[in-house]
N, C-alpha and C positions, 0 to 999 in steps of 0.2 A: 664632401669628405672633410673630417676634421685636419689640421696640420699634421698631427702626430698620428693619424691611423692610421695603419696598413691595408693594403690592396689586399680585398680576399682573393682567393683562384677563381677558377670556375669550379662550378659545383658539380659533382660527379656521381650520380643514382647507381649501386649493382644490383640488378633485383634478380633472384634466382631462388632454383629449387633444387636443392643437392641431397640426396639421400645418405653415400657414401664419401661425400665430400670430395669427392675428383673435382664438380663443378666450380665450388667457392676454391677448392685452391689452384684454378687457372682463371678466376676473377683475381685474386688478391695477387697473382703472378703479374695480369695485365696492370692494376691499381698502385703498384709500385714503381714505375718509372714516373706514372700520371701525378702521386701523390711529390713525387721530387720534384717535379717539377711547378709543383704550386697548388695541382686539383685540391679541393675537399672532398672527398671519395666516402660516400654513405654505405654501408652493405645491407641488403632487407632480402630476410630469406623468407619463401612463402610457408606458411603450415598448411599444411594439406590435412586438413579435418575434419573433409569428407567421414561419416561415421561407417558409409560402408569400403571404405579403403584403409579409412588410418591406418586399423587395427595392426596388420603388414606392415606398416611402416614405423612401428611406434618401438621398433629394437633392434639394435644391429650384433650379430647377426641374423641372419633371419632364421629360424629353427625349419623351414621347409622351403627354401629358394625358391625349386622348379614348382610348388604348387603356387606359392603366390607372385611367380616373375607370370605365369601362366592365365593366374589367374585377372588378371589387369588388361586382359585381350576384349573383354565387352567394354570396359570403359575407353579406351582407346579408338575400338569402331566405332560407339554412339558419339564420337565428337562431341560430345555436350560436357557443358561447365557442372566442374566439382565443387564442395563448398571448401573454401579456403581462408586462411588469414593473414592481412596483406596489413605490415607492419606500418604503422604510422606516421615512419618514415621517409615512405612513397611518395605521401601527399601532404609534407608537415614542412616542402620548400619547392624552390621553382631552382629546375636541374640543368644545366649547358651540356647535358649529356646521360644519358639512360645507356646500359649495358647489360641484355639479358642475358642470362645462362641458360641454358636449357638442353637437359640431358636427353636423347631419345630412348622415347618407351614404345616398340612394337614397331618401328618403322616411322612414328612422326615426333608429334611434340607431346611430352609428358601432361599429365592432366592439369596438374597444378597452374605449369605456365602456361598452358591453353587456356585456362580458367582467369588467370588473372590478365590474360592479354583482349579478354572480354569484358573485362569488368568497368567500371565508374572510376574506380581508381588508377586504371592505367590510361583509361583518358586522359585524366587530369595531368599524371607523370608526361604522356608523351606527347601529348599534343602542339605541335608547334616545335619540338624538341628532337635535335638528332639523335639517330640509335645507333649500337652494335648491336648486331645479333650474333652469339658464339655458342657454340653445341659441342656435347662433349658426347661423346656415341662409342659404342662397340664396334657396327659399321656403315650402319645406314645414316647418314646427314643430312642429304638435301629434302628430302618433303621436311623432315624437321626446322630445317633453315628456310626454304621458301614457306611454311605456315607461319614462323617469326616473324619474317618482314612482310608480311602481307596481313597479319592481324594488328602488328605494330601501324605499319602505314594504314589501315583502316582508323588506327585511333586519334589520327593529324600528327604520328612522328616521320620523323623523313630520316629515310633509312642513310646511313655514314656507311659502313662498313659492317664484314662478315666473318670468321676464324671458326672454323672446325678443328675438331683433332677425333683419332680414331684408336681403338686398343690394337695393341699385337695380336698376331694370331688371324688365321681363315674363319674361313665363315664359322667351322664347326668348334673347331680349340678356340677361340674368341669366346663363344659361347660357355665350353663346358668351361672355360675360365674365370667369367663373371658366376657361374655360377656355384664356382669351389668358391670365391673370394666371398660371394655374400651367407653362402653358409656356413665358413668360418671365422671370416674376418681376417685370414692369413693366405699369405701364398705360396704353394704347393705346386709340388713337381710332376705328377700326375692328379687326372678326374676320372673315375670309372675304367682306373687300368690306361687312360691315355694321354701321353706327355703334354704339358699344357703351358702356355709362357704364362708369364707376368700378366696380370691384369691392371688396369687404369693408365692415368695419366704420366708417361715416362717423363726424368729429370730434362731430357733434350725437350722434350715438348710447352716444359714450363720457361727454358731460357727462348723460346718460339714467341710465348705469351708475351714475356716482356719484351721483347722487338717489336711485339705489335703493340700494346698499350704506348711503347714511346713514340710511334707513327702518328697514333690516335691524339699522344698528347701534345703533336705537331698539329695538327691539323682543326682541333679547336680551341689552340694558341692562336694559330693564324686567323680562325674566325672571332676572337675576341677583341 
């Protein structure tokens, strides 16, 4: 190191996949204590462009919710990888820490970051390299969360730590509330005649994120 340089941080990978942006802004909620404290904090969102899914996901709101929250139920059972695009970012440095997003689709892990957590490029991200894995869910989390660190540790990451968070609302107003919110983009007091809370990620749960991103950014301080 020269006299006059400065000590970079450690370097900090978020790789996710957020439709409606709950998941990138309880990435950027965890990334802000991390970034105070020194991290270099990367963001790399996946494209999902898959040709036979985009199409769904290429406008918010969505003009027919329940046909196509519905219809993403055969991709979800065939487990098999989507085509995707995995920003350059990924694999364009060597990371002190990788932090996946990953929202659930159908009860697991969305296709995208299913898809990228099999890929060549998340080898190379996490190989050797500690992880978070964090899920943002309506209500189902854990097979979403054990399919993260268990395709994650398959690719030589060693898993750090884990953060869910869940929407307001039972099984069934959970629901008809995601799915006022994607096919207007607004939120609304009733869905089909029945009272329905708030949907996504509450302000309490983003001051959550940041108590854990400063934990995280204790802990690989301490391994640095």
């Amino acid at each position: 190191m020269q006299p006059n340089e400065t000590p970079k941080g450690p370097r900090v990978l978020c790789v996710y996949f957020s439709y409606t942006g709950q998941t990138e802004k309880v990435l950027r909620a965890i990334a802000t204590p991390l970034q105070a404290q020194g991290c270099e904090v990367t963001f790399a969102k996946i494209g999902f462009t898959d040709p036979r899914y985009a199409k769904r996901f290429s406008e918010f709101p969505m003009p027919r919710p329940m046909l196509e929250v519905i219809g993403m139920i055969p991709a979800e059972l065939r487990r098999r990888p989507g085509k995707i695009e995995v920003p350059e970012s990924v694999t364009a440095a060597a990371y002190d820490l990788v932090v996946i997003g990953s929202p659930t689709w159908w009860l697991s892990t969305n296709v995208p970051v299913r898809s990228f957590l099999q890929s060549e490029a998340a080898r190379k991200a996490l190989s050797g390299t500690p992880f978070v894995a964090m899920v943002v869910c309506r209500r189902y989390w854990r097979h979403n969360m054990k399919t993260v660190r268990r395709l994650g540790t398959e690719q030589g990451g060693q898993f750090l730590d884990s953060l869910h968070f869940r929407y307001a609302g039972g099984q069934v107003r959970s629901l008809l509330s995601l799915l006022s919110y994607l096919g207007s983009g607004e939120y609304r007091k009733k869905y089909l005649g029945v009272k329905i809370p708030d949907t996504n990620i509450r302000d309490e749960q983003l001051v959550e994120a940041g108590f854990f991103g400063a934990g995280i950014a204790d802990k690989i301080g301490q391994a640095a």
